[in-house]
C-alpha angles and dihedrals in degrees: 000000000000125000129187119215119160120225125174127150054271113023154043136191145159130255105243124102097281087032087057093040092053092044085052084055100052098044087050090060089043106249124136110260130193116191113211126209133150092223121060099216093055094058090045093053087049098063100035084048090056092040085060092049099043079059098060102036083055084053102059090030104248103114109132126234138020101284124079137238101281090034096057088046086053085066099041113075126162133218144180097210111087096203090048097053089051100060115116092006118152086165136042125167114186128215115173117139130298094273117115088211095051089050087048093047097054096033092061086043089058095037089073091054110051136060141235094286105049111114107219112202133177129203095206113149100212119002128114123260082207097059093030096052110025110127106013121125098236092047098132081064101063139094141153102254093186113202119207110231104293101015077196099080104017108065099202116120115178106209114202126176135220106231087255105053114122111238081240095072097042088045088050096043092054096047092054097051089054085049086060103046100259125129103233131188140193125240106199090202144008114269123171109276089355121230112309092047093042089053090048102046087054084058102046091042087058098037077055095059101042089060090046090055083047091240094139138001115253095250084052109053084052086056090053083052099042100040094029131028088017095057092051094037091047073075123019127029121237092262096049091042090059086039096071094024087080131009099295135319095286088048086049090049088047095046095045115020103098094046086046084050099050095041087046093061093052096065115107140228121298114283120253087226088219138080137047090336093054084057101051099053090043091054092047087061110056129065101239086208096061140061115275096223088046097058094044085060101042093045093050090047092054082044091055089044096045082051104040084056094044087050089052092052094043088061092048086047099057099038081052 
């Protein structure tokens, strides 16, 4: 079981994918970082895993920050003992798996061990600060910081806050996303999913529907996202893109209302996400001639890539 926890003279993080990837952020920014796990090898694997990483991405010019590859693994150690690797946090961000009793579990557990100025964050994607916080001591320091996958190469960072979190933390948590090269944003209050997953599961639940009618093939309606909206949205978002598509939003809202009214009622239930559906898609993704596992890989390493260079242009962009 891996579980992120930041530390660095500053901060603490787990040693699964996100918990890595978070690890790689914070180095790159030039913080301390302690990864946590239960299990050694696990840790071990973790920083021989980023080391390699940290290669590739100084190979193709993409690594983040000032400092270079052994520099920033200067910064990065591992441990199996939870209070240890507590000492001297000012920063955690957990990243256990998606169970709320997993998170409640770890997040007592850490409760006995910081004080009353550690920041504990989550990077849940879709689990209630309510649920996950309720009844812990520190609780005025927590807050969901949810990555997107690989925080490494996509900079947004969704902060939401408990109801008892002190603006302090909120206000300190931005800021030092923005010190490490992240985007984040404020959510005001708790709402289920919050906001990236909420955007996302509209698409997928259309994009659904559209391969049950029969309207696309699954590979194609990627390509319509990929070579259409995503090119638009890697830059603008959906309001700002109406926004100068017409006159302004309100001119947007006047020219096309009525036509974003009439398709909208033609969409049909949620999915079931299961089923023949589910199959078909499936079976359109993969390459029946390769190994699963393989292709998985070799796809995720061209994503981060993709990623790592629109990331890259997006910086030039905006200092342009």
């Amino acid at each position: 079981m891996s579980q992120p926890l930041i530390h660095p003279g500053p901060r603490r993080t787990t040693s699964g994918l996100i918990g890595r990837s978070w690890a790689m952020v914070f180095a790159s920014g030039g913080f301390r970082v302690k990864l946590y796990d239960i299990v050694k090898e696990q840790v071990s694997a973790a920083l021989e895993d980023i080391r390699k990483q940290m290669e590739e991405l100084k190979k193709s010019d993409m690594l983040r920050g000032t400092l270079n590859v052994d520099e920033q693994m200067s910064l990065i150690s591992g441990s199996t003992e939870l209070k240890e690797t507590l000492e001297g946090a000012v920063f955690i961000q957990e990243c256990v798996p998606e169970s709320l009793e997993l998170k409640r579990k770890i997040f007592s557990e850490i409760d006995l061990h910081i004080n009353d100025e550690t920041i504990l964050s989550s990077s849940t994607s879709c689990l209630s600060p309510t649920k996950m916080f309720n009844g812990l001591k520190h609780v005025k320091k927590c807050i969901v910081a949810h990555p997107v996958n690989p925080p490494y190469y996509v900079p947004l960072v969704e902060l939401v806050p408990h109801p008892e979190t002190e603006a302090a933390t909120v206000e300190k948590t931005y800021e030092l996303m923005k010190n490490i090269g992240q985007s984040p944003v404020k959510l005001t209050k708790e709402t289920d999913g919050f906001v990236l997953n909420r955007l996302q599961y509209a698409v997928i639940s259309e994009a659904w529907r559209l391969v049950e009618d029969g309207v696309i093939s699954p590979r194609d309606v990627d390509i319509v996202m990929s070579e259409g909206l995503g090119m638009r949205y890697a830059f603008l978002g959906p309001l700002e893109t109406a926004h100068l598509n017409a006159e302004g939003f309100k001119s947007y809202c006047e020219r096309y209302g009525e036509g974003i009214k009439r398709v909208l009622t033609t969409f049909g239930p949620v999915p079931e996400f299961s089923g023949q559906v589910a199959e078909s898609i499936d079976e359109a993704l993969w390459d029946g001639e390769l190994n699963k596992e393989d292709q998985l890989n070799a796809r995720r390493d061209w994503r981060n890539a993709c990623l790592s260079r629109l990331a890259k242009l997006k910086n030039e962009m905006k200092n342009n």
